[in-house]
C-alpha positions as CSV (number, residue, x, y, z in Angstrom):
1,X,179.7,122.9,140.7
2,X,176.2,122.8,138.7
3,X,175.2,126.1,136.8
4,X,172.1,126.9,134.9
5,X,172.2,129.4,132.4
6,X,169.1,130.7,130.3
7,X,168.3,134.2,128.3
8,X,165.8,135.8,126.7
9,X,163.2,135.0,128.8
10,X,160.9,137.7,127.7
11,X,158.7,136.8,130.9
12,X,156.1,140.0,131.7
13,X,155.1,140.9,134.7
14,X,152.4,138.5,136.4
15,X,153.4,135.2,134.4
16,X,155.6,132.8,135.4
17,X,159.0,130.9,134.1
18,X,157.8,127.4,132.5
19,X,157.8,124.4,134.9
20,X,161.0,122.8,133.4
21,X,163.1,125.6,134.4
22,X,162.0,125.2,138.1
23,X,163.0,121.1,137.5
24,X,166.2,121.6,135.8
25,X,167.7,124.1,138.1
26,X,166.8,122.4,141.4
27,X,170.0,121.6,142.2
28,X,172.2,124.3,140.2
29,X,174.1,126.4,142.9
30,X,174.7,129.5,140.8
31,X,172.5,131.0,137.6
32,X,173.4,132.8,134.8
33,X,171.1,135.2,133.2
34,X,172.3,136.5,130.0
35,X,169.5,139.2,129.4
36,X,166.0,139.7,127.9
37,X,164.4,139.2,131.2
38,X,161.8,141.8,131.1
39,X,160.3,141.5,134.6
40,X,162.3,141.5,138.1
41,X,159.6,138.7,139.3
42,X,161.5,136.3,137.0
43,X,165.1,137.3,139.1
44,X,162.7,137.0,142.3
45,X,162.0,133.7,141.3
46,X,165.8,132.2,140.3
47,X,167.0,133.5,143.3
48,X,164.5,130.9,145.3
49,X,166.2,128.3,143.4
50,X,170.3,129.8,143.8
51,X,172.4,132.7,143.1
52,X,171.9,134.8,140.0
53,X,174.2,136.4,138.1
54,X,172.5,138.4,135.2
55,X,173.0,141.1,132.6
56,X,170.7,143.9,130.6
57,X,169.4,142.9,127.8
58,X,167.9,145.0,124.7
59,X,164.0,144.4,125.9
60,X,165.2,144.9,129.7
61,X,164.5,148.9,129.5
62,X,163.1,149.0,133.5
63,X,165.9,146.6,134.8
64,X,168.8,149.7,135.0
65,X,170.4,148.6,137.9
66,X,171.9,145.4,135.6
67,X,175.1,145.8,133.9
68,X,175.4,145.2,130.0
69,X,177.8,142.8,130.5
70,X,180.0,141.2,133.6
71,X,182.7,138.7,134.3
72,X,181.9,135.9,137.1
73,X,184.2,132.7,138.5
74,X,182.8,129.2,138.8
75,X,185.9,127.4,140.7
76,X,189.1,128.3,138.5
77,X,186.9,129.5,135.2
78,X,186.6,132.6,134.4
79,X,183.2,133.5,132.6
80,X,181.7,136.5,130.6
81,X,177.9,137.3,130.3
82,X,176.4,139.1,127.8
83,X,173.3,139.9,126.2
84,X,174.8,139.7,122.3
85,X,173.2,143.1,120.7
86,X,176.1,145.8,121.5
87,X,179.9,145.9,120.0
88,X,181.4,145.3,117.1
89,X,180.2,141.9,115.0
90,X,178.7,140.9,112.1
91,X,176.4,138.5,114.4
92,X,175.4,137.8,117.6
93,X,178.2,135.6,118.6
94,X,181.2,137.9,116.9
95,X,179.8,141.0,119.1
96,X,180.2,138.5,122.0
97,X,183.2,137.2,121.4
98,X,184.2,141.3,120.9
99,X,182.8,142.4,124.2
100,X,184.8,140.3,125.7
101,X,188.4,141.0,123.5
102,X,191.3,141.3,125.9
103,X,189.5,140.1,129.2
104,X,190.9,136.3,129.3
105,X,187.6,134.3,129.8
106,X,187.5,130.9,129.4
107,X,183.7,131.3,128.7
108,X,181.3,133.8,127.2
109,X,177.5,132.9,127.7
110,X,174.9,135.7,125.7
111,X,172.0,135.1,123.9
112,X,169.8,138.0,122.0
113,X,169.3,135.4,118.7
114,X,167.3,132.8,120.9
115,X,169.3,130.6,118.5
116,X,171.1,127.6,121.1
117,X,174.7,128.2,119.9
118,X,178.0,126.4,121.0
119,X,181.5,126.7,119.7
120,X,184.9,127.4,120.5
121,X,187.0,130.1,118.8
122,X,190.3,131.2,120.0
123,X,190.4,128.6,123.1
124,X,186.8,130.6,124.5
125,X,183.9,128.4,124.6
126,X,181.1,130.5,123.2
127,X,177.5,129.5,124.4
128,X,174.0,130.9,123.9
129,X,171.4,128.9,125.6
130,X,168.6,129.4,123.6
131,X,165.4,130.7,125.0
132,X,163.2,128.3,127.3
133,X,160.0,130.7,126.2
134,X,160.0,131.9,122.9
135,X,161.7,129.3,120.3
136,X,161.4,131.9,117.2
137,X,161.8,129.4,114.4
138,X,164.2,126.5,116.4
139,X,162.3,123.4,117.1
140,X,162.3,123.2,120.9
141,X,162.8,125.7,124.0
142,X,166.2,125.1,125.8
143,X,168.5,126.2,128.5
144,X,172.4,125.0,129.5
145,X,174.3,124.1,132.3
146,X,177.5,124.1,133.3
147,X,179.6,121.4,135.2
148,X,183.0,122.6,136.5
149,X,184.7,119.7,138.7
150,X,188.4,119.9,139.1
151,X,189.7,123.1,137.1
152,X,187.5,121.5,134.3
153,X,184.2,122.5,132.6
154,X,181.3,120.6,130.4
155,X,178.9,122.5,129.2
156,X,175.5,121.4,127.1
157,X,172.1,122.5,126.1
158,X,168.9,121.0,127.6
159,X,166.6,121.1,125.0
160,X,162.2,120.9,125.6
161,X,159.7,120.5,123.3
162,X,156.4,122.4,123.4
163,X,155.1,120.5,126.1
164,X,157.7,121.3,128.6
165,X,159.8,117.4,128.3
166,X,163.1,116.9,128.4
167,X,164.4,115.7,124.6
């Protein structure tokens, strides 16, 4: 099974999600949204390309029928999405990790920082893809995806620079 993730999209109303997204997710059969989407055209659009699974972020004040955060299978792995800015945590991947205390997830996917972030603490894979839109200081726009074959998962950042090509 091939998963895209993305957050913080921060697409208004009217515009579009860059071409690389549309590329890179052309074969995904589920997407994760981890919040900051702004506009339910950009959810419109994902859902051409496969299922979405998505949560609120802080900027996604007319998106109320989202939940702040939600648990979601791919095969045998358990996964928790998140948008990073409530809970307990000195940073955006401790309030994560926090919002997600107790639940048994193998994975935890938020973003908020629109920093690309990967790590493992306490056996949960924590991963924030970045933001394919708006880079805020990081060199290049990104996105992840998730391969689960088997009861096992892989997980990795795609990462574009400003003219939309794979690095």
């Amino acid at each position: 099974m091939k998963i895209g993730i993305l957050a913080d999209t921060h697409i208004l109303q009217g515009r579009s999600l860059p071409s690389f997204i549309w590329d890179s997710f052309a074969d995904v059969e589920m997407i994760l949204h981890a919040g900051d989407i702004l506009s339910e055209s950009v959810l419109e659009d994902l859902l051409l390309l496969a299922p979405v699974v998505a949560v609120k972020g802080n900027g996604d004040w007319g998106l109320t029928d989202l939940p702040d955060k939600t648990i979601t299978f791919a095969e045998n792995i358990k996964i928790g999405i998140t948008h990073g800015y409530l809970g307990r945590g000195k940073n955006t991947p401790e309030r994560a990790y926090n919002t997600f205390r107790g639940d048994h997830v193998n994975v935890i996917v938020f973003g908020h920082s629109h920093v690309p972030f990967k790590s493992v603490y306490n056996g949960i894979t924590l991963f924030n893809p970045g933001s394919p839109t708006d880079r805020r200081g990081q060199p290049n726009y990104s996105v992840g995806i998730l391969i689960v074959e088997n009861g096992l998962y892989d997980i990795q950042h795609l990462f574009y620079n400003a003219e939309g090509r794979l690095l």
